[in-house]
C-alpha positions in Angstrom: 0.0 0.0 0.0 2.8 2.3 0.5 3.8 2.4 -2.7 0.1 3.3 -4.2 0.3 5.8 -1.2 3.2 7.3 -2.7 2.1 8.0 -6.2 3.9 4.7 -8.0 1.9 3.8 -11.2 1.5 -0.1 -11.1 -1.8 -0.4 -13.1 -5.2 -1.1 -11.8 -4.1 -4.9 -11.2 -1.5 -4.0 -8.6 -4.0 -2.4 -5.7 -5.7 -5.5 -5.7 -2.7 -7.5 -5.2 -1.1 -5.1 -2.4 -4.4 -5.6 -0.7 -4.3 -9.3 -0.9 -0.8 -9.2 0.5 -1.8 -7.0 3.4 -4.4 -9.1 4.0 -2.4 -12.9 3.8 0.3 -11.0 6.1 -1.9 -9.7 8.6 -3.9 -13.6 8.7 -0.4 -15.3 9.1 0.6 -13.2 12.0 -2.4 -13.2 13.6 -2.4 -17.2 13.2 1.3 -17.2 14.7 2.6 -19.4 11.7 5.8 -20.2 10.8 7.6 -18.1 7.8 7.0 -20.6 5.5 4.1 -21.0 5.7 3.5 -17.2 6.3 5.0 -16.7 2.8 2.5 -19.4 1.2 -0.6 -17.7 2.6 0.8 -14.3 1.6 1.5 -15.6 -2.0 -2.2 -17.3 -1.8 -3.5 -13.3 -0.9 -1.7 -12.1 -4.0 -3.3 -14.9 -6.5 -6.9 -14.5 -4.9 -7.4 -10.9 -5.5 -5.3 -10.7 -8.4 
């Protein structure tokens, strides 16, 4: 989000995607998982709303 924040152009498809990110990264902490599988369920995020 930080780099939509600051003006970056990265199409209409990349919002989404930052969103989805945010979202998997905020699940995976909350879950207390391990990085692995923290980095699966961010990736996951990223496909979903993308």
């Amino acid at each position: 989000m930080a780099i939509v924040a600051a003006g970056a152009s990265i199409g209409k498809e990349g919002a989404p995607r930052e969103l989805g990110a945010l979202f998997g990264g905020s699940l995976s902490k909350g879950l207390h998982l391990f990085i692995s599988d923290r980095q699966l369920l961010i990736a996951c995020g990223v496909l979903v709303q993308g």
